[in-house]
Structure formats: structure tokens, C-alpha cells
N, C-alpha and C positions, 0 to 999 in steps of 0.2 A: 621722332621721339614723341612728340603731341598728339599725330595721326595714331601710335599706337597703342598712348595711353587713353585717347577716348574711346578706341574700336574695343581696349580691356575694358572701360565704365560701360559702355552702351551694352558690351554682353553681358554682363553684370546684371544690367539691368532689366534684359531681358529674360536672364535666368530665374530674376525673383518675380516678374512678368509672368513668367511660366507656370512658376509656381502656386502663385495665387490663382490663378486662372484654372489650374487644373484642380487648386484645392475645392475654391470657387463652382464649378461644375457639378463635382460629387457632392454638393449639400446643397443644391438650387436642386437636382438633377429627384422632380417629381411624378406623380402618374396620375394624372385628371383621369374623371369617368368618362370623358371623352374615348381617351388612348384607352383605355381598359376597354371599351364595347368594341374598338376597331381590332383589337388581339383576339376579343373572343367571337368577333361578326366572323374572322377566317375561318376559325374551325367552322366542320359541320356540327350545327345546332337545329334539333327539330325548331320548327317553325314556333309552336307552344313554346317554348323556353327563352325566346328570347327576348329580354326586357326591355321597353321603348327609352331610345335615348332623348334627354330634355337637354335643349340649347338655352333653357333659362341660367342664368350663375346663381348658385347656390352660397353661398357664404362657407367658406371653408373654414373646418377647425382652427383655430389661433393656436399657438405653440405653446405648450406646459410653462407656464413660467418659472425660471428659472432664479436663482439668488446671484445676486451682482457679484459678488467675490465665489464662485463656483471654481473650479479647478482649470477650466478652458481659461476663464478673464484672470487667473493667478498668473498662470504659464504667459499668457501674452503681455501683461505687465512686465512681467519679469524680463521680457523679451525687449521690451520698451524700453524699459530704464538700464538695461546693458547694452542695446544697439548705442541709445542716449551717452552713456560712460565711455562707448568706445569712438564714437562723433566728435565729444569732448575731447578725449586724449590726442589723438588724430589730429585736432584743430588747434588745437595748444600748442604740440608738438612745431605743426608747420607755421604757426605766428613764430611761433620763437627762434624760429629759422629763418624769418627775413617773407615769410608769404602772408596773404591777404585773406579775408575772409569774405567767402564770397554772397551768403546769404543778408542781407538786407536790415535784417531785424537783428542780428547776432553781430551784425560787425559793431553795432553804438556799444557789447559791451565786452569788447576785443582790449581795451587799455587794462584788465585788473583780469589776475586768475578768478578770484572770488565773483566778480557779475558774470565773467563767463558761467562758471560754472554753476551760478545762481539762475542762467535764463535758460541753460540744456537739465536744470530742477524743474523749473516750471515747464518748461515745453512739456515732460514727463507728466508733471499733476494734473497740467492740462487736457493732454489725452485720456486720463483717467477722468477727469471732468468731464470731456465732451460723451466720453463713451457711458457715463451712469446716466446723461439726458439722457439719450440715445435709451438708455437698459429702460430708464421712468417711463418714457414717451411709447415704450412697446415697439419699438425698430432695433430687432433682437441681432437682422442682421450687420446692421449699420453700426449696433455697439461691437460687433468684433473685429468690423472693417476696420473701424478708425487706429485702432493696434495694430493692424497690417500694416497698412498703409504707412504709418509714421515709421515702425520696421523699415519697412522697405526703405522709404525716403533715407531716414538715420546709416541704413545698407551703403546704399548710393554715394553718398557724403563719404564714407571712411572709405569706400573703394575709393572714389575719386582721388578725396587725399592721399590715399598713399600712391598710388601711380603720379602723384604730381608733387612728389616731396621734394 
């Protein structure tokens, strides 16, 4: 029974692993001047036309800046504070069944509905916190990771508990 509820969380796991990873790829996924002279050195190109490559690093364009509340950071909020609702639910659920809470920081406020559900608030404001440093500091992509990432985590937890109700 335990063997096959972790082999359900660990794929779980990996399936939101998957995901990000591949979301991950498509929007890292660029073309230096580098790859661009070695696409066009194959073709034939008269000898005149071809433009000398520089292995100096150029300073690359920085990305449009964007507004913190834009419709991406809406969506993944939104995504936060309902993985967060349903973490909650999930964890209340199986305290109140006689189970434990296994995170560290969240079991001191395991005695009251209300602190629980006041520190899966702040985990929430938090990430919204850490991700507008993130947007301020100009680490465009680290302010959308930090919402993945707690997704995912927040994922994990509700799979876990319900395969261990």
C-alpha cells in the first residue's frame, strides 16, 4: 500500500518535472550569432559575403520590461493561491483524521483552523513577495519560477495527501 502510494507521488512528481522542464526549454530556447553564422557558413556563400565572426561577448539586448501584475504573473498567482487552497483543504482534512503534518514550519500551526490557514495566506503573499524582488532586481525569469516552483511543491503535498488519507 505505501510502495504504491509513493511510486503514484514520485510520478506525480515527475510529471510536473516534465512539465516545467519542457515549458522551461521553449523560452530559454535562443539563437546567438554564434549558431546563426554556423547555419549560414553551410550553405554556399560566395567568399565576399561572408561576415567575420567575433568571439568577443557583445552585451545582449535585456528584455522589454514588463509590469508586475501583467497577465502571465495574474494567471500564476492565481495558480498559487489555489494549489495553496487546495494544500490546505488536503491538510485539514487528514489532521482531522487522526494524521500529521509533515512540513516543519506548518506543523507549530497544526492546533487552530485559523493559523493554519493564516501561514498557507502568507506562504501565498510570500511568493508574491519574493517574485516582485525578483520582477525589481530585473531576474525576469526567476520572478516566474518562484510561482512554478511553489505550484509544483503545493501539487506534490495534495497528491501526497490524498494517496495517504
Amino acid at each position: 500500500m505505501l510502495r504504491t502510494s509513493l511510486r503514484t507521488a514520485f510520478i506525480f512528481a515527475w510529471v510536473v518535472l516534465a512539465v516545467f522542464l519542457a515549458q522551461s526549454t521553449l523560452s530559454c530556447a535562443q539563437e546567438t550569432p554564434f549558431s546563426a553564422a554556423l547555419k549560414t557558413a553551410s550553405a554556399p556563400v560566395p567568399p565576399a559575403a561572408v561576415a567575420p565572426i567575433s568571439f568577443v561577448s557583445t552585451p545582449q539586448e535585456t528584455p522589454a520590461p514588463h509590469r508586475f501584475w501583467d497577465r502571465e504573473n495574474s494567471v500564476l498567482f492565481v495558480a498559487v493561491a489555489a494549489s495553496g487552497a487546495a494544500d490546505f483543504c488536503v491538510t485539514r482534512a487528514n489532521l482531522a483524521n487522526g494524521g500529521r503534518e509533515l512540513n516543519p514550519v506548518a506543523r507549530m500551526f497544526t492546533g487552530s483552523t485559523p493559523a493554519l490557514a493564516a501561514n498557507f495566506t502568507l506562504e501565498t503573499g510570500g511568493v508574491v513577495g519574493v517574485s516582485y524582488l525578483f520582477h525589481k532586481t530585473g531576474h525576469h525569469k526567476l520572478e516566474r519560477l518562484t510561482s512554478v516552483v511553489n505550484i509544483g511543491a503545493s501539487g506534490f503535498a495534495v497528491g501526497y495527501g490524498l494517496t495517504h488519507r
